[in-house]
C-alpha positions in Angstrom: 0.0 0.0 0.0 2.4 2.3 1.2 4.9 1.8 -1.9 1.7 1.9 -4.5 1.1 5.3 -2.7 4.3 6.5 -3.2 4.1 5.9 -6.8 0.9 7.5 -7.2 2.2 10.7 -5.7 5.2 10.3 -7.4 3.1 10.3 -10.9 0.6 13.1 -9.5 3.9 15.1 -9.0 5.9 14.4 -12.0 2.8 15.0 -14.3 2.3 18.2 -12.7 5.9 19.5 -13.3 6.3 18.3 -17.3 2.9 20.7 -17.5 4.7 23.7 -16.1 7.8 23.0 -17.6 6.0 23.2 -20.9 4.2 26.1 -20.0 7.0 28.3 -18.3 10.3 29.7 -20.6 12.3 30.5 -17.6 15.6 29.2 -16.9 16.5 27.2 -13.7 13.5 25.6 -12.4 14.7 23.4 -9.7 12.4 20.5 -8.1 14.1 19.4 -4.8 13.6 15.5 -4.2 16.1 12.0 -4.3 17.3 10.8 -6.9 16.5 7.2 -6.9 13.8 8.0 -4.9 9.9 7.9 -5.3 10.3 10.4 -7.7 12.9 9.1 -9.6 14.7 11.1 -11.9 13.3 10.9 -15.3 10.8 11.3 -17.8 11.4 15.6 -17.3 14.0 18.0 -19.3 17.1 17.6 -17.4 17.8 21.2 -18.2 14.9 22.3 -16.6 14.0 20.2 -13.7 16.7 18.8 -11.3 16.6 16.3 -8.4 18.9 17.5 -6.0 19.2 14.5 -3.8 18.8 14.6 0.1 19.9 17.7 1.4 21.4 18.8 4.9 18.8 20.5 6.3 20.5 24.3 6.4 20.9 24.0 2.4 17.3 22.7 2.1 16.1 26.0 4.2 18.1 28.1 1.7 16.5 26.5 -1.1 12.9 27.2 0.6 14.2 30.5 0.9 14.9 32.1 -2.7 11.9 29.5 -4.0 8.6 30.7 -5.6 6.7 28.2 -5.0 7.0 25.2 -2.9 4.4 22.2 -4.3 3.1 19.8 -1.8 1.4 17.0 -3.1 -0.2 14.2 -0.6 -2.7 11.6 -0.6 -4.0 10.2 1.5 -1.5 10.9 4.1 -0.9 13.4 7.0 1.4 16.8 6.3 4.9 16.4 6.1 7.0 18.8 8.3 8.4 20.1 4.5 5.1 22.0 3.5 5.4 23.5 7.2 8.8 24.6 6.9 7.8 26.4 3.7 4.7 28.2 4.8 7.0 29.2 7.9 9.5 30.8 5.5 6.5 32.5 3.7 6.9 30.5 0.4 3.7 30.2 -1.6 2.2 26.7 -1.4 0.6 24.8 -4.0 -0.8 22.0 -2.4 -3.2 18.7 -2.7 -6.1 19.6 -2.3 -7.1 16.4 0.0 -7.9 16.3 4.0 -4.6 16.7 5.7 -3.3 19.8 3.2 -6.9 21.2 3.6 -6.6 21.3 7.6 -3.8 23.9 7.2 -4.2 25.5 3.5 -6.8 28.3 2.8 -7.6 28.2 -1.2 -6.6 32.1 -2.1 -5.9 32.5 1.9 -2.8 31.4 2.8 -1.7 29.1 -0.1 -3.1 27.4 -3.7 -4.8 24.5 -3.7 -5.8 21.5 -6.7 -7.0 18.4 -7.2 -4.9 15.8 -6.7 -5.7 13.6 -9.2 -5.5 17.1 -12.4 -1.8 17.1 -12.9 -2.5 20.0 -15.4 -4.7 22.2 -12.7 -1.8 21.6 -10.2 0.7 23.0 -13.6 -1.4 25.6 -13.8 -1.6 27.4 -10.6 2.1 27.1 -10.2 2.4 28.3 -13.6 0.4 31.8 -12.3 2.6 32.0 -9.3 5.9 31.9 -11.3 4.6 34.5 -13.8 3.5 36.5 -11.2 5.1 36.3 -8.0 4.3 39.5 -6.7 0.4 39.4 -7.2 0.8 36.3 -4.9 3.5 37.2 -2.2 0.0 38.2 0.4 -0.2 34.1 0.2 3.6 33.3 1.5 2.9 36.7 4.0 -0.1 34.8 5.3 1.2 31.2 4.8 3.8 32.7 7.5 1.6 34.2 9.7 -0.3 30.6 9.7 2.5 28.4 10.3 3.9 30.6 13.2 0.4 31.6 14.8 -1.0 28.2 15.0 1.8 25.7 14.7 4.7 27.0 16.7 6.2 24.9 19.2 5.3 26.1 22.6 1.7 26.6 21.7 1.3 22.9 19.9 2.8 21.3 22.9 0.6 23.3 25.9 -2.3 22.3 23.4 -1.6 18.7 23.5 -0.5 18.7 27.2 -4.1 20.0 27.8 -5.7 17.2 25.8 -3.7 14.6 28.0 -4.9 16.4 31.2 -8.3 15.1 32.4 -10.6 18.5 33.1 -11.1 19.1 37.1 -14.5 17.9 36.8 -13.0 14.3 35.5 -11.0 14.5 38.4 -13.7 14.9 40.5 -15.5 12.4 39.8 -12.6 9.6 39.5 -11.7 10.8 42.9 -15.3 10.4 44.7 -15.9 7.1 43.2 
């Protein structure tokens, strides 16, 4: 399951970025993932798109950083940590539009989303974000303000220490029993 998953993604993701490679004339589009991996590393322009491989994770924050768009495809699992990071650095996600990216992403909010399973609709909205990057900058702005107002550390954790806490009145009545 997990490895036919993998490939699906890997399909959705791949189909996506041959649309916007035909769509887009602009040098050095890079498209972080491992070679060898899921992904694997063919069936695009290798002038255009590149699999960079793992990377330390300071390099991979600089990559986030001078990115226009960071695409975050999933289904049917949970977010990955990755799409976090990005929204955090105020890149411009365009994302899956299925239940776990949904939780966090705002369509026209705080991010892009598309259906999964229309490789060309995913092409296309990253397609308007690379042409236009400053009509869409409010979405990395608020991506930001997202990612750090709800998900920071300190407030995630007293959130889930306070769902592990029974409430006084559970207390009570465990107590008086």
């Amino acid at each position: 399951m997990v490895k036919s998953m993998a490939f699906i993604r890997s399909r959705a993701f791949l189909a996506a970025a041959g649309g916007f490679c035909r769509k887009i004339s602009h040098r050095g589009r890079r498209c972080i993932g491992g070679s060898g991996n899921s992904f694997g590393d063919r069936a695009l322009p290798s002038r255009r798109v590149v699999f960079l491989g793992h990377l330390p994770y300071d390099h991979y924050v600089a990559a986030i950083q001078v990115s226009r768009v960071h695409v975050h495809l999933t289904y049917p699992f949970v977010l990955s940590w990755s799409m976090m990071e990005a929204m955090a650095l105020g890149c411009v996600v365009v994302g899956s539009d299925t239940a776990p990216v949904r939780d966090v992403i705002r369509d026209g909010e705080n991010g892009l989303l598309a259906d999964f399973f229309t490789p060309e609709t995913i092409a296309d909205r990253v397609v308007d974000v690379l042409r236009d990057p400053g009509a869409f900058a409010a979405l990395g702005r608020a991506a930001c303000e997202t990612a750090i107002d709800g998900y920071n550390l300190p407030d995630c954790l007293a959130r889930q220490i306070g769902l592990l806490r029974p409430s006084r009145r559970q207390v009570r009545r465990t107590a008086c029993r």
